[in-house]
N, C-alpha and C positions, 0 to 999 in steps of 0.2 A: 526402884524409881524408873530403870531402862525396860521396865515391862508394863511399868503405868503409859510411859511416854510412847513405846508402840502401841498399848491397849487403843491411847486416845487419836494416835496415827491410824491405825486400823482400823476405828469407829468414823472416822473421818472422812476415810476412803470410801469405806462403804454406804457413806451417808449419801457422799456426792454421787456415788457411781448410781445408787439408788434414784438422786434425782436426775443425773443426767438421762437415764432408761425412764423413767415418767416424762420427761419432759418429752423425749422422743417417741415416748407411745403416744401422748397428747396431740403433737405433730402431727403422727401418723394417721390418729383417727379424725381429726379435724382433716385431711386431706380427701381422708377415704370418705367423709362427711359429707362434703363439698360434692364429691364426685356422686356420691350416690344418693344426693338429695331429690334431683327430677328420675324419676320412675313411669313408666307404662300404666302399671296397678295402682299408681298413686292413689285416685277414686273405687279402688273397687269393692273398699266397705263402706267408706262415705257415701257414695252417690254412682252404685254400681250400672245406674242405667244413664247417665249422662255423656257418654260418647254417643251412644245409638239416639239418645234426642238431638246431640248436635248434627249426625248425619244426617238425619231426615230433613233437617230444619236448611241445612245446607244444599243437598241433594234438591231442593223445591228449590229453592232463590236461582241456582241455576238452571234449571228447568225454565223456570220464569225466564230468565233471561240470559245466554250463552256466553256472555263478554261476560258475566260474574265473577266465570273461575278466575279466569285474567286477575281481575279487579282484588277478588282475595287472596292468592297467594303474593301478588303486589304490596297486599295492605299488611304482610305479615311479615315482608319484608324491608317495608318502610320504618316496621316497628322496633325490629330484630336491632338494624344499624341505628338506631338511636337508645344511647345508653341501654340495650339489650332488650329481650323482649318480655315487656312487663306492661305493654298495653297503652304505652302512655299515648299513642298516636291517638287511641279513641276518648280523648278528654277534650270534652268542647271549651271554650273560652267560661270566664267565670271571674269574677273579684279575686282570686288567688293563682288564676292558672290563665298562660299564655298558649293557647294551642295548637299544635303542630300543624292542625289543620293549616295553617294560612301560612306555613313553612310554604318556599318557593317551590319545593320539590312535589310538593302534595296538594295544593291549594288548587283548585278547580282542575284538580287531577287526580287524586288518591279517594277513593268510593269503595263502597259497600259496607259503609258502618252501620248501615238501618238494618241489614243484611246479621251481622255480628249481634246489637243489641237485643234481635228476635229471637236467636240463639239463645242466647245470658236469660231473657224472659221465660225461656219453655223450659229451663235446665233450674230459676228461682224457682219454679211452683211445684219439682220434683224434690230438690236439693237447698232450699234457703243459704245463702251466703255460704256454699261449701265450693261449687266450683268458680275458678278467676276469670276473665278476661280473657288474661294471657294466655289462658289454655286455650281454651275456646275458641280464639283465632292462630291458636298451634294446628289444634284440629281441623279449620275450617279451610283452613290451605292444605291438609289432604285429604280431606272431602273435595275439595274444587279441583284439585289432581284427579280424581281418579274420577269425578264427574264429566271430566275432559279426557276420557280413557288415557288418562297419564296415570303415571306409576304414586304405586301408594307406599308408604312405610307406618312403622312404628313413632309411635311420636311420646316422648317422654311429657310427664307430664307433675304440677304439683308448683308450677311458678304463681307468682303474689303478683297482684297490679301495685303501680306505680301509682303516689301520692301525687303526682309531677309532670308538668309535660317537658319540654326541652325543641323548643324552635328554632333556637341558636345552632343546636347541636345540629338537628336537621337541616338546616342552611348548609353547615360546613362540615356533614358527615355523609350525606345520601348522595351517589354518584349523580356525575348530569348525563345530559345527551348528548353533550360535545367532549366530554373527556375523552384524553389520549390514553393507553394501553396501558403506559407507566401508573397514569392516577390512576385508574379503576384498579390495578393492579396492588399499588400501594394503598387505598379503600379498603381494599378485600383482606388484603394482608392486616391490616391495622384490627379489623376484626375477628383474627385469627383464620381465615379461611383461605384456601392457597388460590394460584392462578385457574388449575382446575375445578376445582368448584367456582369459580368464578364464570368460568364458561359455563358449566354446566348448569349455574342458574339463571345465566344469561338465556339457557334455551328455553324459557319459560315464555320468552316475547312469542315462542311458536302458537301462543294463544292471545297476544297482546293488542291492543291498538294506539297508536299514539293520536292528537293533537299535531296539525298544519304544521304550527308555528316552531316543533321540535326535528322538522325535517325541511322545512320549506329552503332553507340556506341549501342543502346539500343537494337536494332536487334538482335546484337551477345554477347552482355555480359549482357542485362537487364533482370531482375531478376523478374522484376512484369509487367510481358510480357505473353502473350497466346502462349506457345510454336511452334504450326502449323501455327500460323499466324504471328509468328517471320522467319520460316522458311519457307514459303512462299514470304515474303518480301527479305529475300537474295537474291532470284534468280534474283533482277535487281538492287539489290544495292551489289558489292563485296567486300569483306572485307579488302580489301588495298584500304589506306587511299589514294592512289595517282591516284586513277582510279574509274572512271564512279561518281565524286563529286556532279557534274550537273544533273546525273539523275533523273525524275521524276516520281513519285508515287503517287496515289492518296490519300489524307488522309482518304477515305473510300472509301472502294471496292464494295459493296453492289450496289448503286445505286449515283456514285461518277460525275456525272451533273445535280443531283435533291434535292432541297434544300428540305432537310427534318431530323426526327430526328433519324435514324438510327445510327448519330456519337455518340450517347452516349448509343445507345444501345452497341454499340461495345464498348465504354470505362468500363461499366458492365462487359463485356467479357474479359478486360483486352488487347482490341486489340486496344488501340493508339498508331498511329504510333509516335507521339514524347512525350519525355518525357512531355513535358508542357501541354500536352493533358490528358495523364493517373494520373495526380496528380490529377486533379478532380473531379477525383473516385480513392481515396488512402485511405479511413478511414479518413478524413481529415473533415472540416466542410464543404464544396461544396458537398459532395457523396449524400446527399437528394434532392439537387437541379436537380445532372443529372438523378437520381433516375428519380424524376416529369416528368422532359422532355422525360425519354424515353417512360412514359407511356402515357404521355398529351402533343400531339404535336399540338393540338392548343394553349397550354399554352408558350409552348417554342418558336411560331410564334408572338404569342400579348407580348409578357417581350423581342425576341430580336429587334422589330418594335420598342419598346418603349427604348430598351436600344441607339438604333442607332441615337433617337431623343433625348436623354441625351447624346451621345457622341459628336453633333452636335452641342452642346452647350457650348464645354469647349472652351474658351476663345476665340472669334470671337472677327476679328478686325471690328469695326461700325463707324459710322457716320463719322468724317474725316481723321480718321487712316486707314492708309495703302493707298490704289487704288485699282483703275480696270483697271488690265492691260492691252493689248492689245493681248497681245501674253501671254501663262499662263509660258513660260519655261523663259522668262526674265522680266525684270523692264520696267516700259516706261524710 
């Protein structure tokens, strides 16, 4: 009887130990899952020629036009910090969907989606419904890097589009132009990405233009401003608020269609043109970082390569979540 009762103790142990070591290889592999879901090679049985269609297709729009690259790495990152990047930025309005377009942050500001959907078109007629959105504008922001002789990387790849847009989120997740250090800081953090990388994709305005009405307060009443380079900036932004809102200006004057690190040389100078820009270089924790970059602009090329491939990361839809949709501005 005392060798039935350990037989059945014995079997018991072993049963459990058995599933505790399942349960934890299950862990483990859903972890390692997770992690090695987006891939480089993701495409390269499916649709082995769909990156070299997206560059070309990219590499021309900016040709066309130089303020693009701007405009697309912007648009990839508008997409990134809304519930991650799954594309939902480029879903136009529709009976089921609110679209981010007309979010405060991006609504007569955030362009290049005809740019994007030209892409998705020359990539359908090689690859039918196999490459996403999401990818496609992962890619398209380092084609517009390196069309702006800025640095280029690896871009993982194999995210699903979003069923959804999220306007609300975009209100209350996409940094503004008057946030302080702490909130860009706490933004950036909220979507896993440090203070450094934060500058470092801040250095992205080195090819940027804003809108009057997102500098116009600081121009004429800001206080930790380059005086000549405040009043150089009046003459095409004027100081009623009802007039010339749309105007453009280059967020660096220097050499403002060359991706390089001139933007924080100027922010040293006190010459940002938005507020969100000159906080970091305010005496603030960030001023050593733009420090670095102004002097080591290979260093500011490899951390924001590397930041872009961390921003590419924040919560991609995979494996059966979400689609590939046909057209990137609506749903199938």
């Amino acid at each position: 009887m005392a060798l039935l009762v350990w037989s059945r103790k014995r079997s018991s142990s072993i049963a459990s130990h058995a599933f505790v070591s399942a349960l934890l290889f299950l862990i483990l592999q859903l972890s390692t899952t997770c992690e090695a879901q987006l891939s480089s090679k993701f495409y390269d049985k499916t649709c082995p020629n769909a990156l070299s269609v997206i560059k070309s297709s990219i590499r021309a729009a900016v040709s066309r036009e130089r303020r693009m690259a701007a405009s697309l790495i912007r648009l990839h990152f508008h997409d990134c910090f809304v519930k991650g990047c799954d594309a939902s930025i480029l879903l136009d309005d529709s009976r089921t969907i609110n679209s981010e377009k007309n979010a405060l942050a991006n609504k007569n500001s955030a362009r290049g989606y005809e740019v994007i959907e030209a892409a998705k078109a020359k990539v359908e007629k090689i690859c039918p419904g196999v490459v996403s959105c999401a990818d496609i504008l992962a890619v398209a922001a380092r084609e517009a890097s390196a069309a702006a002789s800025g640095p280029s990387w690896t871009v993982k790849l194999g995210r699903r589009d979003s069923t959804s847009a999220y306007p609300n989120v975009a209100d209350s997740d996409l940094p503004r132009f008057t946030d302080s250090l702490s909130t860009l800081i706490s933004r950036f953090s909220g979507k896993g990405l440090s203070g450094r990388d934060m500058v470092a994709l801040s250095g992205s305005h080195t090819i940027g233009q804003a809108q009057c009405f997102t500098f116009r307060d600081r121009i004429y009443n800001g206080t930790d401003i380059n005086a000549s380079f405040a009043r150089n900036r009046r003459r095409h932004c004027p100081a009623n608020a009802n007039q010339g809102n749309d105007k453009l200006a280059p967020l660096e004057l220097v050499t403002p269609n060359s991706f390089d690190n001139n933007y924080f040389k100027n922010l040293i100078q006190k010459k940002g043109l938005l507020e969100s820009d000159q906080v970091l270089f305010s005496g603030g924790s960030t001023d050593s970082i733009v420090w670095e970059y102004s002097k080591t602009p290979a260093t500011f090329r490899s951390d924001f390569a590397s930041a872009m491939i961390r921003m590419g990361d924040i919560e991609p839809l995979t494996g059966s979540a979400g689609q590939i949709r046909r057209i990137c501005s609506a749903v199938n």
